[in-house]
KEDOVO-827489 format. One record per residue: residue in three letters; x, y, z of N, C-alpha, C, CB in turn. Coordinates in steps of 0.2 Angstrom, whole numbers, plus 5000, padded with zeros to 4 digits. Atoms other than C-alpha are relative to their C-alpha. Glycine has a CB too. Layout:
<pts>
AlaXYZXYZXYZXYZ/...
</pts>
This chain:
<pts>
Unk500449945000500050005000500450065000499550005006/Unk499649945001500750184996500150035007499650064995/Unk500149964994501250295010499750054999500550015004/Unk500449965000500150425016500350064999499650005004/Unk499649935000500550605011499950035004500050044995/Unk499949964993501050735023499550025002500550055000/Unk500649954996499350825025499649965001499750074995/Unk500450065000498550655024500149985008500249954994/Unk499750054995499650595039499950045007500849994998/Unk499849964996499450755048499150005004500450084997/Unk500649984999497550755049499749925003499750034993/Unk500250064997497650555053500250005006500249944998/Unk499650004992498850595069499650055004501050045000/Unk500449954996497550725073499449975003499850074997/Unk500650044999496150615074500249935005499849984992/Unk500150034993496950485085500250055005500649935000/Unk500149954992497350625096499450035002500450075000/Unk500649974997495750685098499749925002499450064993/Unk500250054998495050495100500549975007500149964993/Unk499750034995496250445112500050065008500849984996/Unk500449974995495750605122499550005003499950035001/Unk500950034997493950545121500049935005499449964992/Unk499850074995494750365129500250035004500449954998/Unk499749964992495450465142499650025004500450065000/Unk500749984997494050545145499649955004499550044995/Unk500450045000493050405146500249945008500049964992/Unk499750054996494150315157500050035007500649984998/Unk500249974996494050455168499550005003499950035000/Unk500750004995492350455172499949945002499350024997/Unk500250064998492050275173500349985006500149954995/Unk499550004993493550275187499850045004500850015000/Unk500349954993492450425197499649965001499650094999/Unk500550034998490950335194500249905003499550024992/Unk499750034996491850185202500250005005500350005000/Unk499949964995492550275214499449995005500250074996/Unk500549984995490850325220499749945001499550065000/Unk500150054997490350155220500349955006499949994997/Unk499450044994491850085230499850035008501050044999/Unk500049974991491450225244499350005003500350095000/Unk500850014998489650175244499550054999499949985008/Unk500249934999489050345240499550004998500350044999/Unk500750035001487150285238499750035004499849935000/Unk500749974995485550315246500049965007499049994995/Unk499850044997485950235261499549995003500450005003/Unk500750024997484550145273500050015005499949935000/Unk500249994994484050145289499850065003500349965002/Unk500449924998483350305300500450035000499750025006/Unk499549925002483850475299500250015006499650084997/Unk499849974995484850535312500150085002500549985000/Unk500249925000484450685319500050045008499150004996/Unk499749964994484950835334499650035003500650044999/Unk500449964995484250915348500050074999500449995007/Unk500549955000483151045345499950004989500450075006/Unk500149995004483050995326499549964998500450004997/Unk500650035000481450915318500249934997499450044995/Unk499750045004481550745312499949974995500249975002/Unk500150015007482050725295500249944998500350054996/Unk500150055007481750595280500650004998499350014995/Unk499749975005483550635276499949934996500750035002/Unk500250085004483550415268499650034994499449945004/Unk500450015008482150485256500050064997499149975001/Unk499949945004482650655250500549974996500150075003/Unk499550005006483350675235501050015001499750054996/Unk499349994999485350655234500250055001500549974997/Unk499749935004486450815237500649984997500150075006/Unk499350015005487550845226500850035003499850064991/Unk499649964996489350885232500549994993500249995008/Unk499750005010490450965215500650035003499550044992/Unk499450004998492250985216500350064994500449914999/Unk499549985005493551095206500650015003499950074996/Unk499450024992495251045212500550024993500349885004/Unk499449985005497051115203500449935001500550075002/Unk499450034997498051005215499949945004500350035004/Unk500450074998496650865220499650015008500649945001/Unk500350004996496450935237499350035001500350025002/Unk500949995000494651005234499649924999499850064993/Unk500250055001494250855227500149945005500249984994/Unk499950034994495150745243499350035005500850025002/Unk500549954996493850885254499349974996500250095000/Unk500750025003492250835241499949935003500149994992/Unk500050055000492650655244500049985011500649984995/Unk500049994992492950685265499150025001500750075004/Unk500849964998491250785267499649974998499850084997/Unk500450055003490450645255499949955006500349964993/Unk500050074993490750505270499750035004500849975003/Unk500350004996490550615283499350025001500450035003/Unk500549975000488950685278499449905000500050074992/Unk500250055000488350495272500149975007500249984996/Unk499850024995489050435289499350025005500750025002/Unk500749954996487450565296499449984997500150084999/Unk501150025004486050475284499850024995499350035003/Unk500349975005486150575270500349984994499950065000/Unk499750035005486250515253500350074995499449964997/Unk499649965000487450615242500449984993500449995006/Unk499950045002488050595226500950064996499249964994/Unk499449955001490050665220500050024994500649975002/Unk500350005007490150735203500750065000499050034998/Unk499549965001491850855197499550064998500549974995/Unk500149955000491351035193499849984991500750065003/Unk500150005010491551005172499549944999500949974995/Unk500450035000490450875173499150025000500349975005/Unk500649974999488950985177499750064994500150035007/Unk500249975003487851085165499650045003499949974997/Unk500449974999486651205168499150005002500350024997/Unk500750034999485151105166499949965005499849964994/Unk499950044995485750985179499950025005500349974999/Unk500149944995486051135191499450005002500150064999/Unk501049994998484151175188499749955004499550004991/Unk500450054999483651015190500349985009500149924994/Unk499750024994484651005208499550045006500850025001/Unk500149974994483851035225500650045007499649935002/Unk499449964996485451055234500649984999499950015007/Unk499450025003487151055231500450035005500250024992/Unk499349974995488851105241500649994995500149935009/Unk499549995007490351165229500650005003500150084995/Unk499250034999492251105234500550054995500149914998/Unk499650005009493251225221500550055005499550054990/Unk499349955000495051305222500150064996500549974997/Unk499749945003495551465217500849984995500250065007/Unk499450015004497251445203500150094997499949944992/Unk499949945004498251585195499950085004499649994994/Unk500449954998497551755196499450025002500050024996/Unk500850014997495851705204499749964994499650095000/Unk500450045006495551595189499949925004500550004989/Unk500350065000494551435190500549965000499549984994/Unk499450075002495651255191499850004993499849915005/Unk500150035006495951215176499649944995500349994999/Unk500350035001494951085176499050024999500349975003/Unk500749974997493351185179500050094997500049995010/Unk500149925005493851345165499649984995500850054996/Unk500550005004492551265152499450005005500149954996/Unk500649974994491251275166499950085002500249965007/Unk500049944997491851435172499650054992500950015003/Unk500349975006491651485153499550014998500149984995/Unk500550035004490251395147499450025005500149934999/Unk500549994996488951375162499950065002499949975004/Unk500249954998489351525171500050074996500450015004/Unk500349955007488951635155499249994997500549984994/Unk500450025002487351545154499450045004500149944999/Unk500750004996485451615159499849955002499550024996/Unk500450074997484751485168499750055008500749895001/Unk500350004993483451475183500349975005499649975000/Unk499750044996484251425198499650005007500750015000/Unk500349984993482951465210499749945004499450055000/Unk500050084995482551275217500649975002499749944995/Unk499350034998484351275222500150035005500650014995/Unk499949994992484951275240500749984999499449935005/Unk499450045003486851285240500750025005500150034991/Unk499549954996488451325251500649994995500349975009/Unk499250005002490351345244500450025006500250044994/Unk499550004998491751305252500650024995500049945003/Unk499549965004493251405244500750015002499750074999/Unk499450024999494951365243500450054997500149934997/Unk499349975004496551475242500550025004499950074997/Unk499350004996497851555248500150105003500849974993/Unk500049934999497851735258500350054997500250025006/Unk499449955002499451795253500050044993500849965000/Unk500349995005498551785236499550084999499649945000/Unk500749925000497651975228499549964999500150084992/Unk500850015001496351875222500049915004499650004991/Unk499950054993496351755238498949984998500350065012/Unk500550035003494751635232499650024996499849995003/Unk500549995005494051715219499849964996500150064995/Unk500650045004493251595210499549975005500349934995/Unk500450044997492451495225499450095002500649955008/Unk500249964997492051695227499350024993500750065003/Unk500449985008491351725208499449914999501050004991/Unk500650054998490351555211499650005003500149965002/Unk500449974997489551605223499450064999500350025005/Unk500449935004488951775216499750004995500450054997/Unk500350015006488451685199499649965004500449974995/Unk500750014998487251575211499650045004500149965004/Unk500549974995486551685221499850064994500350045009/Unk500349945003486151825206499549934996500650064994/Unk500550035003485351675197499449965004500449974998/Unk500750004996484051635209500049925007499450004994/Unk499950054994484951505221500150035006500649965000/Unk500249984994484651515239500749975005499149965001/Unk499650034993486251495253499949975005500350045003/Unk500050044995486251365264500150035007500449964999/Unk499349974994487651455274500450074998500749935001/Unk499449955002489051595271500349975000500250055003/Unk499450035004490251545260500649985006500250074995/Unk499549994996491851475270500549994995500249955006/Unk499649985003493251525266500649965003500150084999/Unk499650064996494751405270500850034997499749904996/Unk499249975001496551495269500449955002500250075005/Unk499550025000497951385264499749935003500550055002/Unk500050074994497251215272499650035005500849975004/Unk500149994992496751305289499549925003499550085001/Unk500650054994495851175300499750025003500249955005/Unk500750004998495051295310499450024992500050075007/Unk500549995006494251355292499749914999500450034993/Unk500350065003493751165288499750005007500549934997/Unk500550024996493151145307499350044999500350015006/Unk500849924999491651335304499949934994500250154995/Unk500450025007491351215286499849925005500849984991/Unk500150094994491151035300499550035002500749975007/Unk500749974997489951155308499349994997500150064999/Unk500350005005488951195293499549934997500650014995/Unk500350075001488951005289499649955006500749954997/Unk500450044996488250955306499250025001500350005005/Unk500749935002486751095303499849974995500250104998/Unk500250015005486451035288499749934999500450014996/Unk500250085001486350845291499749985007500849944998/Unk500250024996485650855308500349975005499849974998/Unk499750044996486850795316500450025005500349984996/Unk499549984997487650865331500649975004499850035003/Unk499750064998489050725335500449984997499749965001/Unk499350025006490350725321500450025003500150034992/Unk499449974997491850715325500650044996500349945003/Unk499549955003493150835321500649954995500450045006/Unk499550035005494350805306500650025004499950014993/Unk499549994994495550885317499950035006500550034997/Unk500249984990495550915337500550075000500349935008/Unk499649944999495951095341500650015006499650055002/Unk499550014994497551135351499750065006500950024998/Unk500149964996496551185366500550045006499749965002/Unk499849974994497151305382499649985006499950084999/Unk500250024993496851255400499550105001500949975005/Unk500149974999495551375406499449995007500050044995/Unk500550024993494451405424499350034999500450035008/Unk500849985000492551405424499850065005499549935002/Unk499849964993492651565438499150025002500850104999/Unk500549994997490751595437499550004994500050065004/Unk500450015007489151555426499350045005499849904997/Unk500749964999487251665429499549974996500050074999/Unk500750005006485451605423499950074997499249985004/Unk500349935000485051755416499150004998500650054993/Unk500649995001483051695409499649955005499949984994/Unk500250044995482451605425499150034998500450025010/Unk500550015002480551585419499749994994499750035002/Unk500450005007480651605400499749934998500550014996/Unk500450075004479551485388500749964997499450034991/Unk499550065004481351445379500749985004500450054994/Unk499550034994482851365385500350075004500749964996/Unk499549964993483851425401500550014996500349955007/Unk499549975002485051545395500750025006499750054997/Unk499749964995486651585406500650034997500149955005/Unk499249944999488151715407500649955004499750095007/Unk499550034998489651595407500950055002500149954994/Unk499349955000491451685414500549944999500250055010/Unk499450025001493051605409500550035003500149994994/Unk499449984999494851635415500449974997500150015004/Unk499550045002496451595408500449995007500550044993/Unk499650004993497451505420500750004998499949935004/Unk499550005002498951555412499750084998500349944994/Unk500249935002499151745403499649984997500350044997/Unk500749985005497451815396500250014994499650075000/Unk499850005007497751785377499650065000499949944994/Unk500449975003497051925366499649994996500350034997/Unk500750045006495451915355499850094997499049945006/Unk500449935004494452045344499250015000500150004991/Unk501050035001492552065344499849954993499550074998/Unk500150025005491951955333500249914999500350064996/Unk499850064999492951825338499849945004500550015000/Unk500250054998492651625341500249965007500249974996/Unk499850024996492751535357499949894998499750045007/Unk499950085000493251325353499949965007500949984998/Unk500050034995492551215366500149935000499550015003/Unk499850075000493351055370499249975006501049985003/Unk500550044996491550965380500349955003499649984996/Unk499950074996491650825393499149984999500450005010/Unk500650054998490350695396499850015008500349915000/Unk500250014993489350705412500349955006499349994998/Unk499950054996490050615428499549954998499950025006/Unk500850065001488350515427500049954994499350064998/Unk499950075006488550435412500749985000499850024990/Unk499550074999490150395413500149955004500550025000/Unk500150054997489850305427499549954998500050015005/Unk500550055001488450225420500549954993499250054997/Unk499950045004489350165406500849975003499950034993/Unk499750054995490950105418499749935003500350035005/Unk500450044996489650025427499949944997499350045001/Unk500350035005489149925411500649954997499750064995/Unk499350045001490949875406500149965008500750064998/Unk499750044996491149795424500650055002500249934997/Unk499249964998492649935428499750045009500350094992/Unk500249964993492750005446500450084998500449965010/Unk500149925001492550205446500850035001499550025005/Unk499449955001494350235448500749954998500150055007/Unk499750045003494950105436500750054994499449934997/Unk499749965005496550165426500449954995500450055004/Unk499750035006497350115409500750064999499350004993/Unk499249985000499350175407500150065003500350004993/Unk499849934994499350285423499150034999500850084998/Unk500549944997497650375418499449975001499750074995/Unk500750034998496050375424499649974996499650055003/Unk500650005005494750285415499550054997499849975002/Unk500649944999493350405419500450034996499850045009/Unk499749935004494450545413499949974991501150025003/Unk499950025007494750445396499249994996500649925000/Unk500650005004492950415393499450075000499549935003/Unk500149954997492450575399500050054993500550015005/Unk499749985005493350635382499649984993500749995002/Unk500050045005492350525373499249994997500349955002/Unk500650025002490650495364499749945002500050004995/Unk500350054998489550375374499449984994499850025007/Unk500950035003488150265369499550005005500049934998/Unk500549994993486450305377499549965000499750055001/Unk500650045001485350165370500149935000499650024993/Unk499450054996485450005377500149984993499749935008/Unk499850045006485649925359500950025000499550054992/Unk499349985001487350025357500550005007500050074997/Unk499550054992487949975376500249955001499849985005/Unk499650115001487749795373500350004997499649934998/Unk499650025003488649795359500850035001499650014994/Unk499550014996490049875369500349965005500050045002/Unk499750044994489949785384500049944995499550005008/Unk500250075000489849625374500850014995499149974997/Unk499549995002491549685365500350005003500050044997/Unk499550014994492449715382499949945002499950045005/Unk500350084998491549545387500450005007500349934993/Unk500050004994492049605405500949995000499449945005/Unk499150035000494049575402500450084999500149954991/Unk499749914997495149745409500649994990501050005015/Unk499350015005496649685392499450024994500649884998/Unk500249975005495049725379499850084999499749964999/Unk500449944999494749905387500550034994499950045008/Unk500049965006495949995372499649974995500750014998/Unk500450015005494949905360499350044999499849945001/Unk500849954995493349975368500150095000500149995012/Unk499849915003494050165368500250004994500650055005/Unk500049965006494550155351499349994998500549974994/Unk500650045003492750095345499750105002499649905006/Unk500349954997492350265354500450064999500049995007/Unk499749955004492450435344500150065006499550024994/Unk500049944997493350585353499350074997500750024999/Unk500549945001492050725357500450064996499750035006/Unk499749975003491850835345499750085002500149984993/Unk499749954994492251025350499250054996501150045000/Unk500649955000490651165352500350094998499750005008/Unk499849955001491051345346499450075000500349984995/Unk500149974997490351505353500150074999500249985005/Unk500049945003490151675350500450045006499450034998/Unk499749944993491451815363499450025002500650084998/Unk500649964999490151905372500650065005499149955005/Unk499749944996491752015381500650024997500249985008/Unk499449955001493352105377500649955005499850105003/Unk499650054994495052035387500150065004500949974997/Unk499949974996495052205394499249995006500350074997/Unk500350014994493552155405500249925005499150014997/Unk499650064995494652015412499849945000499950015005/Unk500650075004493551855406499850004995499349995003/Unk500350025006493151775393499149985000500449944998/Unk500750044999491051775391499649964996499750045001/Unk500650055003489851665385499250025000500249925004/Unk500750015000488051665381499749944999499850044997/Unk500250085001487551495382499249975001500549955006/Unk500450034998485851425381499949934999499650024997/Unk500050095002485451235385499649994993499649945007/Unk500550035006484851135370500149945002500150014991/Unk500150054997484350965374499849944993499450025005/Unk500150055003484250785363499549995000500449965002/Unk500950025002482350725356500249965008499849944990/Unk499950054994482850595373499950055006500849975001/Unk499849944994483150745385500650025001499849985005/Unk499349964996484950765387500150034998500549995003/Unk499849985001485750885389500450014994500150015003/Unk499650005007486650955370500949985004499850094994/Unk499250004996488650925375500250055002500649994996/Unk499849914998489251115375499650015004499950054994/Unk500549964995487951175383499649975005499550024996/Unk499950064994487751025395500650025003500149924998/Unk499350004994489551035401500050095002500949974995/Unk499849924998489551245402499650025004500050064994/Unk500649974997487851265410499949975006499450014996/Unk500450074994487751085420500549975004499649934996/Unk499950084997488750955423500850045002499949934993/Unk499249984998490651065424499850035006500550064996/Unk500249984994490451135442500550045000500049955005/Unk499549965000491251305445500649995004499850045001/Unk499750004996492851325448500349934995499750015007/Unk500050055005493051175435500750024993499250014997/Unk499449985009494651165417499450014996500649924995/Unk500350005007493851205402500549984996499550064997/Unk499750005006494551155387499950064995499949954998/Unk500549955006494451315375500650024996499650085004/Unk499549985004495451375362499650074993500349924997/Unk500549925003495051575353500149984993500550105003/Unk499950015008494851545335499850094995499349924997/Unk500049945003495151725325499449994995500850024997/Unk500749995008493551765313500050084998498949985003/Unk499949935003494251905303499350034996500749994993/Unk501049995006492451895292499650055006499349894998/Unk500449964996491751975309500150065004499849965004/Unk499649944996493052105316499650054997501050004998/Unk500349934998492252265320500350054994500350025008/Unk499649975005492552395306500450055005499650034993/Unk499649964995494152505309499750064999500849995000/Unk500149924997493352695309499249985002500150074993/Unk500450004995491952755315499450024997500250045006/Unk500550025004490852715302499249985006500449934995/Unk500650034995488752695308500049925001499250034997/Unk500050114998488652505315498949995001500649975012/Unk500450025002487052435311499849935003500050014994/Unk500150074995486752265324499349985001500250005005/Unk500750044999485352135320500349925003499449994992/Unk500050054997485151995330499649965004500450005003/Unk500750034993484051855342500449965005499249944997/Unk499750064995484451755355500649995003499949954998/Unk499649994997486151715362500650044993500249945003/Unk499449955006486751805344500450055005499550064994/Unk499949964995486651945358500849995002499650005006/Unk499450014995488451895363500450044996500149935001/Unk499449985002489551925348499850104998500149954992/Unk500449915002488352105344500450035008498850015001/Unk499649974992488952145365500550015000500249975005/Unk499249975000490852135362500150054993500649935000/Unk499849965005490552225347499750085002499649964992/Unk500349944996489552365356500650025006499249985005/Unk499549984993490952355370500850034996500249925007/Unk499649985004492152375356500050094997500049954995/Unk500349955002491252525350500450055003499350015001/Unk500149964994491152605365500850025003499449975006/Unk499349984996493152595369500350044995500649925002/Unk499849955008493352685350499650085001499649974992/Unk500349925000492252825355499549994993500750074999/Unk500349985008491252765339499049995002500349924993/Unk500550014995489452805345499550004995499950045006/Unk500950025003488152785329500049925000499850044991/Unk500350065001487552635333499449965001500349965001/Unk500550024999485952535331499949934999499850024997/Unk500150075000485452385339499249974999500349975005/Unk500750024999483852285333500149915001499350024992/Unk500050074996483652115344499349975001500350015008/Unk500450054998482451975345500049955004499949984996/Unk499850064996482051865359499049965000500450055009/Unk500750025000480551765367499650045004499849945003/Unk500649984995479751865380500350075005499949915005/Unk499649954998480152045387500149995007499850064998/Unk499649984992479952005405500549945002499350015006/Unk499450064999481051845405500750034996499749934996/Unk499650005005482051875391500550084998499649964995/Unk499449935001483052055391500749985003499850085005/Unk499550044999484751985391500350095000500249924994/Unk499749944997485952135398499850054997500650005001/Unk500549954999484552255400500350055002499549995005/Unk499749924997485552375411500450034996500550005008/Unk499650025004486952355400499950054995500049924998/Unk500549965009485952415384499750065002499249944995/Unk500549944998485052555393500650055002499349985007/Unk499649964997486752625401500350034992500549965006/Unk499549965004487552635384499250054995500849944994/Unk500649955004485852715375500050075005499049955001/Unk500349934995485952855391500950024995499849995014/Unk499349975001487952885385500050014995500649975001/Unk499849985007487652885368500149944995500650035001/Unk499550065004488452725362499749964996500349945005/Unk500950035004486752655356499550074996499349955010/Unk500449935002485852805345499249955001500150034990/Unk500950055000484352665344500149925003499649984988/Unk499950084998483952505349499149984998500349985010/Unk500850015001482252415343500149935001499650034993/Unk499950074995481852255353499249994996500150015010/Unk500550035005480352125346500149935005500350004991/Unk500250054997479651985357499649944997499750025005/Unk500650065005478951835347499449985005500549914996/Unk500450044997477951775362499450055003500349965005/Unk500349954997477151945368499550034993500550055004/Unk500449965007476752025350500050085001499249985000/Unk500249924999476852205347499450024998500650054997/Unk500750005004475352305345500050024994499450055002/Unk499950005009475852305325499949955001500650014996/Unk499650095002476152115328500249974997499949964999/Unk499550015002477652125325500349945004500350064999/Unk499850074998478451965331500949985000499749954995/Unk499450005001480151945323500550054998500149964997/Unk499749965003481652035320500150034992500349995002/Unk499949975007481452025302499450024998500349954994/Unk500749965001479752095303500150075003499349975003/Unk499949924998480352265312500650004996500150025009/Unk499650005005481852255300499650034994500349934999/Unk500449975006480452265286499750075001499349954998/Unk500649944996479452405296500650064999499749995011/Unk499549945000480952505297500650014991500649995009/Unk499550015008481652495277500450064999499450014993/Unk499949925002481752675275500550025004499450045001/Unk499549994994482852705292500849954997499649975010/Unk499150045001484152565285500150034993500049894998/Unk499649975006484252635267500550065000499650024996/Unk499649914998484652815275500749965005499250095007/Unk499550004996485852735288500549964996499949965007/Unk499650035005486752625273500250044996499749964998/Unk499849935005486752785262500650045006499150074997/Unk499649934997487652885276500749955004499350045007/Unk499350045001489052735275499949945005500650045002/Unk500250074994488252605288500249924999499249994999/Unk499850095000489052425291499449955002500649985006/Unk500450054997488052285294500049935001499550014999/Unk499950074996488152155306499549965003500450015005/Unk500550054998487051995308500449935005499749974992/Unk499850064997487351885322499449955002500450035007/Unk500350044999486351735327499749914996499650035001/Unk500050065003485151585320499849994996499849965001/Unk500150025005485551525305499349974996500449965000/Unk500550005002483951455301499550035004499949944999/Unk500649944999482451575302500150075000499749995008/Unk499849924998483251725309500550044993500650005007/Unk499349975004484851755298499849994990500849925002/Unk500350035008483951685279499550065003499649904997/Unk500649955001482351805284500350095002499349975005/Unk499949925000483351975288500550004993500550045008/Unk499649995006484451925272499450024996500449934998/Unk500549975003482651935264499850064998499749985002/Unk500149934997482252085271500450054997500149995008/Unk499349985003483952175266500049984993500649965004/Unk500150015008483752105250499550054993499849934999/Unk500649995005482052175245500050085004499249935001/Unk499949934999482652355253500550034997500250015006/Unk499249975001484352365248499849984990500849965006/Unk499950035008484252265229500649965001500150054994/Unk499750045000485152115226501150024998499549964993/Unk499349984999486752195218500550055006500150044995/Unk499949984996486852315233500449985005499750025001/Unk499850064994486952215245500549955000499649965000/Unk499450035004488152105235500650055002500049994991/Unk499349965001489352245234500050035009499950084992/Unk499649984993489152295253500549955002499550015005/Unk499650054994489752115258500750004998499849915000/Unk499149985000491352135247500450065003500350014993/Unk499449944996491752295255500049985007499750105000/Unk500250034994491452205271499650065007500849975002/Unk500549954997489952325275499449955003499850064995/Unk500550054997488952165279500349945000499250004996/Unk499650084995489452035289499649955004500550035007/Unk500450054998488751875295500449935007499849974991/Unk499750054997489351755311499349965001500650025007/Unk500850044999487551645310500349925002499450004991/Unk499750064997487551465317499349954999500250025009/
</pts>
């Protein structure tokens, strides 16, 4: 046979290259879709697991969420594949899918999705995920049946430190998808950023009991004094927790986190030593037992006892078997409610309680079971997204319930600047229970520090009946445009579901969608919700 001529030869070498990229391709997907079968990532069976004080959900029979990756360096995609397990480990079904993989119609068709993507380059898309960036995010489409967080991968030192996970976000939400959560933003790896995103995933799946992907390096600190502050309300008992460092007072900012390492109640741990056969001050290589289970996720139904004690089978040589079987607790996180210059670290802690009754962990060990005068485990986690702005711009503070806390050190922060337009509107249950530091808010309204304050009792009713804060939010439109024209920040502390989505509403349908957008990049609206 003749040989082929050169323009003949050049157009056959182009064609197994385009073919042998389609096999690449091909081979690709079949090894994801693999992949997610290896790691089981199906509609998994049996009941939904679900957290104290949340309703309980059918997660088994909702539809899978989607969780979509864009990795440079794999690590988003390693984080897609972690948050896949740990969210399935919680009951929910889940299905994984790369960024390029997705169209725009499939978006539409999604109920809810959670995005994994990296920042490359100059703020551009991984490269795996710049035909998407091209293609979809150029497209008109509906996206308003979409429910969605992003987690956003980069690097600070970066000018455009996550812009794409930042330009993803902006292209859902102008297209008519709805946020789960506020975007996290994860600098360089951080773990405490992957822990605020562990948060997220426990809110979302119900679940308050995952354990941490990584344990914080707590600080030794002393419980020096805790107050009921709602002794009659309809809602949980709230109290005014003091901390001390038992070492030097570190520094913190307003705005910033408090990390709580939780123990187990005396009470159950002895109930479940009780159960293993151990006497109460049995120790394993010098330590206490108690102490080690203490640190540890019990079981509270006799199903998941027996199948401990029947694992120990009463024998002291299988008890490290027994504590590995058993997940360290995982840690609570907490809004400052003080400054370091009032000498304590404060807390606003309300109990929440298990569909069973007990106590939630955090808010069990801070309110109950630690006895003052007690270690805490704590460690201060910086939340630049929430720091106080630096002049003396008007401050604008909505909040309900123990939100009150982070809004408090941000008023005490104010007030040590001399920056006195500020306005707080707070939602609680009930005014004669619930005025959480009453004196407090009325001393700085007589000095100045407070121009306004407008308060809203869901259980009393105003005679508007008005109820929530994001119904005196609506009432007053006109007061937030003029205080937002005249350079106003604005800060939302509290609960993520109800509170924090209905004054975004609110704010949205005063201010307009791009407005609003462009306050949060100038970091004139700020969000620490929970």
């Amino acid at each position: 046979m003749a040989p082929l001529a050169d323009p003949t030869r050049r157009v056959v070498a182009a064609a197994l290259v385009v073919l042998a990229y389609a096999v690449f391709c091909m081979a690709v997907a079949l090894r994801r879709r693999a992949a997610a079968q290896m790691h089981g990532l199906a509609r998994p069976e049996g009941p939904a697991h679900t957290a104290a004080g949340n309703p309980a959900q059918a997660l088994s029979a909702a539809p899978p969420l989607l969780i979509a990756y864009a990795s440079q360096t794999g690590f988003a995609e390693q984080l897609a594949w972690q948050t896949a397990e740990t969210l399935q480990a919680a009951g929910m079904a889940v299905t994984v899918s790369p960024l390029s993989a997705l169209d725009a119609a499939r978006l539409a068709a999604t109920p809810r999705a959670l995005f994994i993507v990296s920042t490359t380059g100059e703020g551009d898309a991984p490269d795996t995920a710049l035909g998407f960036a091209r293609c979809v995010m150029r497209a008109e489409v509906d996206l308003s049946g979409l429910s969605y967080g992003v987690l956003s991968l980069g690097d600070r030192s970066y000018a455009h430190y996550g812009a794409f996970g930042s330009a993803l976000d902006g292209w859902l939400h102008r297209h008519g998808a709805q946020p789960l959560f506020d975007t996290v933003q994860v600098d360089n790896g951080s773990a405490d950023d992957l822990r605020r995103w562990q948060q997220y995933l426990g809110v979302l799946s119900g679940n308050a009991e995952m354990a941490d992907w990584t344990t914080p390096a707590y600080a030794s600190w002393r419980l020096a004094a805790r107050r009921h502050l709602n002794p009659g309300s309809p809602g949980g008992p709230a109290y005014l927790v003091n901390l001390v460092a038992m070492e030097a007072m570190p520094s913190w900012q307003a705005g910033d986190i408090a990390e709580i390492g939780p123990r187990q109640s005396d009470a159950d741990v002895l109930r479940v030593m009780a159960a293993l056969g151990l006497d109460p001050e049995a120790r394993l290589s010098g330590e206490r037992v108690a102490d080690l289970l203490a640190g540890r996720l019990l079981p509270h139904d006799a199903k998941a006892l027996a199948a401990l004690t029947d694992l120990a089978g009463k024998d002291p040589n299988t008890l490290p078997d027994v504590l590995d079987q058993l997940v360290p607790l995982p840690h609570r996180e907490y809004s400052i409610a003080s400054l370091p210059a009032d000498g304590a670290l404060q807390l606003l802690v309300r109990q929440t309680r298990y569909p069973d009754g007990r106590l939630g962990l955090g808010s069990g060990w801070l309110t109950a079971h630690a006895p003052v005068g007690a270690t805490i485990a704590l460690r201060i986690r910086e939340n630049r997204g929430f720091h106080s702005p630096p002049d003396d711009r008007p401050m604008i503070l909505i909040g309900n319930g123990t939100g009150l806390a982070g809004l408090r050190a941000h008023l005490k922060a104010r007030e040590r600047a001399g920056h006195h337009r500020n306005w707080l509107l707070f939602g609680e249950r009930t005014s004669a229970h619930d005025q959480f530091f009453a004196d407090e808010l009325a001393a700085w309204q007589r000095a100045g520090v407070l121009t306004r304050v407008d308060k809203v009792f869901s259980r009393d009713g105003g005679a508007d009946g008005t109820r929530h804060v994001q119904e005196r939010l609506a009432q007053v439109a006109d007061d937030i445009r003029q205080w937002v024209d005249d350079g106003a920040a604005i800060y939302v502390c509290g609960s993520l579901q109800g509170m924090a989505s209905g004054v975004a509403d609110v704010l949205t349908r005063t201010l307009g969608d791009d407005r609003l957008e462009a306050l949060a990049e100038a970091g004139r609206y700020r969000r620490d919700v929970y």
